[in-house]
C-alpha positions as CSV (number, residue, x, y, z in Angstrom):
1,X,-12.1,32.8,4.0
2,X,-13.5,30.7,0.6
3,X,-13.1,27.4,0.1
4,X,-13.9,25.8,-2.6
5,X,-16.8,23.1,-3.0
6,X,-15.2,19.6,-2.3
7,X,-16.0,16.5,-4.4
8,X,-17.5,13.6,-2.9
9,X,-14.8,11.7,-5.1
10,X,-12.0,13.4,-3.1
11,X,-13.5,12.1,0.4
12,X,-12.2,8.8,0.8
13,X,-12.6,6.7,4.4
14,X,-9.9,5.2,5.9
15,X,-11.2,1.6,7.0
16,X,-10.0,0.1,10.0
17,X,-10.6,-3.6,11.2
18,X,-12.8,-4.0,14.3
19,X,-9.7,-4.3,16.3
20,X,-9.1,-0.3,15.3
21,X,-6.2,-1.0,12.6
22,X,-6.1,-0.3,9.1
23,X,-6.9,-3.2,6.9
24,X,-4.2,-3.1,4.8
25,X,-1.2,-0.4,5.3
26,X,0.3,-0.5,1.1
27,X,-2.2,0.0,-0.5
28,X,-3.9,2.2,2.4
29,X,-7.5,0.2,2.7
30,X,-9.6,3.2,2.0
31,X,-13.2,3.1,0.3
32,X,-14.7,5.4,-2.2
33,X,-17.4,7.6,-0.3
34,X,-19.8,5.2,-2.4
35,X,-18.9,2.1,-0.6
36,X,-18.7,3.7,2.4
37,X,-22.2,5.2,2.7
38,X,-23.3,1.7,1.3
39,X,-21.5,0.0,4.3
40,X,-23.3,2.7,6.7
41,X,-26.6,1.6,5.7
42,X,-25.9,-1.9,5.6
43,X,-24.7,-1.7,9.4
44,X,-21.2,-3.6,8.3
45,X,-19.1,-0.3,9.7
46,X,-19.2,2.0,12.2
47,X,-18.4,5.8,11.7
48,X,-16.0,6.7,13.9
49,X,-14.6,10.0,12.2
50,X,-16.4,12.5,9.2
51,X,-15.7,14.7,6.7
52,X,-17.4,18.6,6.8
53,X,-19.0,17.4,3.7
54,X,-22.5,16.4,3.5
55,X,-24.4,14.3,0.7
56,X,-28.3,15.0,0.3
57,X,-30.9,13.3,-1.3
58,X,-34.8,14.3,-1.5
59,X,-35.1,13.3,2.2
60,X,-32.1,12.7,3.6
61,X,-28.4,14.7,5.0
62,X,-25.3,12.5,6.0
63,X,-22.1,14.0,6.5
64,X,-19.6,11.6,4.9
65,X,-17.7,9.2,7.1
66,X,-13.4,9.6,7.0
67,X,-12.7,6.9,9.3
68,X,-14.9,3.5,9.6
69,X,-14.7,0.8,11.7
70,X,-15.7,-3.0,10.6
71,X,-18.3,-4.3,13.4
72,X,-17.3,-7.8,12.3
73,X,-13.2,-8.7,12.4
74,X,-11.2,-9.9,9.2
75,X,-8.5,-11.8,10.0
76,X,-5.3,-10.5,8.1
77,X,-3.5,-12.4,5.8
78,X,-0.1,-13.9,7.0
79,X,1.7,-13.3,4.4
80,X,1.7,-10.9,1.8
81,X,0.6,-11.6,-1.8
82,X,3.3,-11.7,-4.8
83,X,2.7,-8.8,-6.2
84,X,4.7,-6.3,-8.6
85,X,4.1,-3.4,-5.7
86,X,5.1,-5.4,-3.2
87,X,8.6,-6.5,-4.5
88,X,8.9,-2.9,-5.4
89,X,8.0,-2.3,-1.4
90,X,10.5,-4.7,0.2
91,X,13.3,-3.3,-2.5
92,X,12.4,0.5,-1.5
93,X,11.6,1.1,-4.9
94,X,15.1,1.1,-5.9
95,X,16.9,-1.2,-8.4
96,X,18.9,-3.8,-6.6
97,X,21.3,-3.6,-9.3
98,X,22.5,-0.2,-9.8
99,X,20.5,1.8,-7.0
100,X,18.2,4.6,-9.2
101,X,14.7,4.5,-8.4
102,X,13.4,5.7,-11.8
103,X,11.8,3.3,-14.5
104,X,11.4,0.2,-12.2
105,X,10.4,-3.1,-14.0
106,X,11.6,-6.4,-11.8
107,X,14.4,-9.1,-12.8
108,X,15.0,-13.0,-12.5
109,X,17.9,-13.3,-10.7
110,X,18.3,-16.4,-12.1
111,X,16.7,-16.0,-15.5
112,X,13.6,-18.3,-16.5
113,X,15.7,-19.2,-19.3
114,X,17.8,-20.9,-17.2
115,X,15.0,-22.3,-14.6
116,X,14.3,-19.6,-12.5
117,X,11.2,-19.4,-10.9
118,X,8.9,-16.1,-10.4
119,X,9.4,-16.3,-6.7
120,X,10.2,-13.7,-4.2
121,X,13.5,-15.4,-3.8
122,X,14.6,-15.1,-7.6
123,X,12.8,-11.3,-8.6
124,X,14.2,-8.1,-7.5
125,X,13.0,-4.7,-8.4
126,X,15.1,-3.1,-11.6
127,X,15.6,-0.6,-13.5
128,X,14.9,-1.2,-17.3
129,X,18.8,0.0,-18.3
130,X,19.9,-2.6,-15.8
131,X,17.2,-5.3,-16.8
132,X,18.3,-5.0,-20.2
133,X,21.9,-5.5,-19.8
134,X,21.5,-8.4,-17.1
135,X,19.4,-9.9,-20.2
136,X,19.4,-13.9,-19.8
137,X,22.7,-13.9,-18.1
138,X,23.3,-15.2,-14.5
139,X,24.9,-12.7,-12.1
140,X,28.2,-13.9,-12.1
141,X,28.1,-14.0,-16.4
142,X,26.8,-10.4,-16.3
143,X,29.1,-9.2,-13.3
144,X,25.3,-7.6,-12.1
145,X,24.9,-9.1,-8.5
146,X,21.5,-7.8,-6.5
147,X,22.6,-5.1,-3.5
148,X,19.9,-7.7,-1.1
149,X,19.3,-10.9,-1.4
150,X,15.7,-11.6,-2.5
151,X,13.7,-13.0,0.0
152,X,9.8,-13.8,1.5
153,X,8.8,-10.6,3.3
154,X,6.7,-10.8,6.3
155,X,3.8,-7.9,6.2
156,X,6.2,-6.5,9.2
157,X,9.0,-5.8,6.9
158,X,6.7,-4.3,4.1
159,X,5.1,-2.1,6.8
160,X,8.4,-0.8,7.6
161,X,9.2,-0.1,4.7
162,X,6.4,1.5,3.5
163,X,6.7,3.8,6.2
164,X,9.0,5.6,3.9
165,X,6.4,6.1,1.4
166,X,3.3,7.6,2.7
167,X,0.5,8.0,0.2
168,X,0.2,11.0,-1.2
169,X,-3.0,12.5,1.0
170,X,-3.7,11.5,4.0
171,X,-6.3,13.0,5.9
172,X,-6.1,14.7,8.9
173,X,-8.5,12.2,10.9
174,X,-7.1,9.3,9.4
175,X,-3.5,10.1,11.7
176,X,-4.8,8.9,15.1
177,X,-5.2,5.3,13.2
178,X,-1.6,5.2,11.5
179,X,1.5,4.9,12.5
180,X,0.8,4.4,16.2
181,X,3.5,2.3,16.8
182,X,6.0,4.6,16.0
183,X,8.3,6.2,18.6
184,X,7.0,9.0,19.8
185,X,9.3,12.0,20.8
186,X,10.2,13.2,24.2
């Protein structure tokens, strides 16, 4: 059977904290093979997973690392930062207005025309048709009231959530590190 030569570029490693979980869940905390190789020879990671592939220099082979561990622990942020991603991840990805999950943009509940704050408890993700016609109004003006309350997420409720939106590639070795506190069937 061929397969075709793989790209360093397409070898990614999942990073993992020293206590064996990923660093960050949305965005995945993966590291360019680059970085990773760079951490190898530093001694900042141990390998505990690698790819079939193998990067050679003049007088050296290494087979490039999938799965690292940090040697040294980084504690985890409480909370989770403001960000456009994240709103997006505690709404679903789905306008809180009308429901679609195309052409998402966020709102001001409470526009900052009229005082709102860009808070997680006055932005909620939109679509640009609904974001339009809400304009500068206030819900009730507009008759456009948010499906959930917008609210401060805890990285618990972003993790669950994102567990409905795996990234696109996950590699095979990377699955014993992700999602292991999921049910597991009988």
């Amino acid at each position: 059977m061929f397969h075709p030569p793989v790209s360093p570029e397409a070898c990614p490693a999942l990073v993992l904290n020293a206590d064996y979980r990923p660093l960050s869940y949305y965005p995945l905390s993966l590291w360019s093979w680059q970085d990773t190789v760079k951490a190898v020879f530093l001694d900042r990671v141990n390998i505990i997973s690698e790819y079939d592939k193998v990067v050679r220099s003049p007088t050296f082979e290494f087979r490039l690392p999938s799965v690292v561990c940090l040697k040294s622990y980084v504690k985890p942020s409480r909370n989770p930062a403001f960000t456009r991603f994240n709103v997006f991840l505690r709404d679903c990805f789905t306008c809180q207005y009308c429901g679609t999950r195309s052409d998402l943009t966020f709102d001001h509940v409470i526009p900052r025309s009229r005082g709102g704050q860009t808070t997680w408890e006055n932005v909620v993700a939109a679509c640009s048709p609904c974001n339009l016609k809400k304009g500068g109004a206030m819900p009730a003006e507009a008759g456009m009231h948010p499906n959930q309350k917008p609210f401060a997420p805890t990285l618990s409720d972003l993790h669950q959530n994102g567990r409905h939106f795996p990234p696109n590639y996950l590699h095979e070795s990377w699955l014993d590190y992700l999602y292991w506190d999921t049910e597991l069937e009988p």
